[in-house]
C-alpha positions as CSV (number, residue, x, y, z in Angstrom):
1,X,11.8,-24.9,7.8
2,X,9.4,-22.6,9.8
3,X,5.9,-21.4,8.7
4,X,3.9,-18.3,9.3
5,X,0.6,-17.4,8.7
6,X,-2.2,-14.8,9.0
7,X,-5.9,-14.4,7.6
8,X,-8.2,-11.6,7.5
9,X,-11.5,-11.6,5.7
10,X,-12.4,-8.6,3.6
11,X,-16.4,-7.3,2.3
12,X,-15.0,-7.6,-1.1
13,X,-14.2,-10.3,-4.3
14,X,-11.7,-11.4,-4.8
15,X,-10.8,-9.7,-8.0
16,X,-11.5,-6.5,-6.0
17,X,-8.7,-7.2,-3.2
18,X,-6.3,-8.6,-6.0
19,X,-6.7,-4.7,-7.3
20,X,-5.3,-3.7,-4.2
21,X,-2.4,-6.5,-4.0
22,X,-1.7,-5.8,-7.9
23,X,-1.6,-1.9,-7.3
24,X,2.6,-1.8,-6.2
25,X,2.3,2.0,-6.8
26,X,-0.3,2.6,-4.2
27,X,1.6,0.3,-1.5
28,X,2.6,3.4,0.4
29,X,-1.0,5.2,0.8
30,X,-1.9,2.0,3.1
31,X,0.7,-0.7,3.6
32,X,2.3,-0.2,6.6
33,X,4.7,-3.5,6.3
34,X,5.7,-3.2,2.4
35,X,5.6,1.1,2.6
36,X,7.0,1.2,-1.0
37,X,6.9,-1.3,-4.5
38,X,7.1,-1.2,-7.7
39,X,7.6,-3.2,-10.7
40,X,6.4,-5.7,-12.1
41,X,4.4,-9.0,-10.8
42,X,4.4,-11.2,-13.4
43,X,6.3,-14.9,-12.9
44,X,10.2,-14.9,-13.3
45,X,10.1,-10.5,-12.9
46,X,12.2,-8.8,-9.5
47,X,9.8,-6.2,-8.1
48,X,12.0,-3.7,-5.6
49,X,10.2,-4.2,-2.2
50,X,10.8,-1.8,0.4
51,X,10.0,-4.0,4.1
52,X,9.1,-1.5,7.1
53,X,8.9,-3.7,9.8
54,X,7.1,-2.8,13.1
55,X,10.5,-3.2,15.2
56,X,13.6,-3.7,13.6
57,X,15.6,-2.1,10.5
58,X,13.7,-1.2,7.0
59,X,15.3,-3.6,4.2
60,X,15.3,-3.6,0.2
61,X,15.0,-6.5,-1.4
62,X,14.4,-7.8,-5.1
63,X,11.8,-11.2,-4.4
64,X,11.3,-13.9,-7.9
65,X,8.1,-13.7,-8.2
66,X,7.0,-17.9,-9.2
67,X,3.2,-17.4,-9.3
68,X,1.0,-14.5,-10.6
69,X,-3.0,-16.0,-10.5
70,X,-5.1,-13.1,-10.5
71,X,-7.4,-13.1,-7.9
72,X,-6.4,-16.4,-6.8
73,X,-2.6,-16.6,-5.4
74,X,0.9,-14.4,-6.0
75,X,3.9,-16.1,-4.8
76,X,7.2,-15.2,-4.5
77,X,10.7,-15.8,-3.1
78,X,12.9,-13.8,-1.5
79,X,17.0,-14.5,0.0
80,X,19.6,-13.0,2.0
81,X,22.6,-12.8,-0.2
82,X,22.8,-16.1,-1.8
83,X,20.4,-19.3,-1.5
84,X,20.1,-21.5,1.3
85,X,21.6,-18.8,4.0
86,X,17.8,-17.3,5.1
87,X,14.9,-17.8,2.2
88,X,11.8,-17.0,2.5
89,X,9.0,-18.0,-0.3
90,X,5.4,-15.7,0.6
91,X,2.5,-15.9,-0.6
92,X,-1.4,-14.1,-0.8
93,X,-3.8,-16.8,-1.2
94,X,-7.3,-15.6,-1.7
95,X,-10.4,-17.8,-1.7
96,X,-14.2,-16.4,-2.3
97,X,-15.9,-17.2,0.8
98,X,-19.7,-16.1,0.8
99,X,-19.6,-12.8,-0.5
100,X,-16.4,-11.7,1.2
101,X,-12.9,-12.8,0.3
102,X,-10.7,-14.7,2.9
103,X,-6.9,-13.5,2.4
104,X,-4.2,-15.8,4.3
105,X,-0.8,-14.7,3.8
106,X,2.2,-16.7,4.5
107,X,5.7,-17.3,4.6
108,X,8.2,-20.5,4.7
109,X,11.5,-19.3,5.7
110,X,14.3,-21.8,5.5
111,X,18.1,-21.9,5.6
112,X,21.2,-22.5,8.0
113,X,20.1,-18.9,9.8
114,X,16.4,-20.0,10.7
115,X,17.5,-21.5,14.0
116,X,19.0,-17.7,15.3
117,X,16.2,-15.5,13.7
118,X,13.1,-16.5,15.8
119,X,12.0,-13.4,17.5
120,X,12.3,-11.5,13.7
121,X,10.0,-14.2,12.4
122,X,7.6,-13.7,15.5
123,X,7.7,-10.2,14.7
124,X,6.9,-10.7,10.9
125,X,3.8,-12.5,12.1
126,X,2.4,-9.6,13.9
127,X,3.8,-7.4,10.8
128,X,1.2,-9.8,8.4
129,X,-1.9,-9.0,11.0
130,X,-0.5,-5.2,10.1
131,X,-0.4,-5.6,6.7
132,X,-3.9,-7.7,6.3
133,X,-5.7,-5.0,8.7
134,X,-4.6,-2.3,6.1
135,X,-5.6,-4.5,3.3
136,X,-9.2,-5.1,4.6
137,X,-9.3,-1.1,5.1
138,X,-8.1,0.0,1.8
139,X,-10.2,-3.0,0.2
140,X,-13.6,-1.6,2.0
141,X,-13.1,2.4,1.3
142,X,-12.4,1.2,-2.5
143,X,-16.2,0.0,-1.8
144,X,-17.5,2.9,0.0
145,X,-16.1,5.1,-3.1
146,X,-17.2,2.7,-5.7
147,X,-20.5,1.4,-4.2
148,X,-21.3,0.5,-7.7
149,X,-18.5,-2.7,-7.5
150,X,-20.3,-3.8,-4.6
151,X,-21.6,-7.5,-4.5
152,X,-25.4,-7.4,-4.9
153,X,-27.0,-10.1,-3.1
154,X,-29.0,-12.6,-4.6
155,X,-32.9,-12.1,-5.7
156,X,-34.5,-14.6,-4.2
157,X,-35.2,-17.5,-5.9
158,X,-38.7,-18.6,-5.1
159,X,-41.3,-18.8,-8.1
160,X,-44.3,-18.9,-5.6
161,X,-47.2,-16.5,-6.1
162,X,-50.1,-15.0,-4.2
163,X,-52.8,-15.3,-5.6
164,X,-54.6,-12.5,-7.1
165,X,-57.2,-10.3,-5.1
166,X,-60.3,-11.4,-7.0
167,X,-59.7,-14.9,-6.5
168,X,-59.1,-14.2,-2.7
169,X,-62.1,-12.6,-2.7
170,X,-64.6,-15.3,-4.1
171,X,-62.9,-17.8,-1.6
172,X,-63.6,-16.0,0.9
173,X,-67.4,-15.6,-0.4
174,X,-67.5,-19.5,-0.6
175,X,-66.9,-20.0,2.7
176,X,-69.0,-17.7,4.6
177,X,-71.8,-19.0,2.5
């Protein structure tokens, strides 16, 4: 079993970047990793993925999607041929941090082929920085075009107040007398 990650952090909520994630039809206006997708992402559905990788061949494939948690986590697993050969299970976790959204994508491959496919997965890494970059892009001009969705930060919350000119003003009489 082998694990790779990559995080980004986007000026958005996380409902905001799961629009983006969620949006399969848009994937080839800004995703430069998965350049084409559609169907559905809903748990047990095959969405049709089309991988563009940064070196190496383009490749179809049809993942299971196992978890669909808006604005939280999708999940799903994808094989070559039959299980066990190379499998790899991905996923977009996304976790409110501050008023921006940390997004950490990852994959665990496994499978008698995961010994001979290390400079692939290497690559896929780098392909996940791609992908996140594009993410983080698309998720801020959605903001720029939609300044109304922007997060509005909080009032603040102190109930102090000055006190009101006259009563300044006969304080200050008092002491000068």
């Amino acid at each position: 079993m082998r694990t790779i990650s990559a995080s980004v952090d986007i000026a958005a909520s996380p409902e905001e970047v799961w629009a983006v994630l969620a949006d399969l039809g848009s994937y080839a206006q800004w995703n430069p990793f998965i350049q084409s997708a559609s169907g559905r992402l809903a748990e047990g559905e095959t969405p049709t993925l089309r991988l563009v990788p940064s070196q190496g061949r383009p490749l179809t494939f049809r993942p299971r999607v196992l978890v669909v948690r808006p604005g939280i986590t999708l999940r799903w697993i994808g094989r070559l041929l039959v299980p066990g050969i190379f499998d790899g299970t991905h996923q977009f976790a996304l976790e409110e941090h501050g008023g921006h959204t940390r997004v950490t994508q990852s994959e665990k491959f496994g499978g008698i082929l995961i010994p001979f496919t290390g400079k692939t997965i290497k690559q896929t890494e780098t392909d996940f920085q791609n992908l996140n970059r594009a993410l983080k892009q698309r998720g801020v001009v959605g903001l720029t075009r939609h300044p109304e969705r922007m997060a509005v930060p909080p009032r603040h919350s102190c109930r102090c107040s000055l006190p009101s000119r006259s009563s300044r003003s006969s304080r200050l009489s008092r002491r000068s007398r």
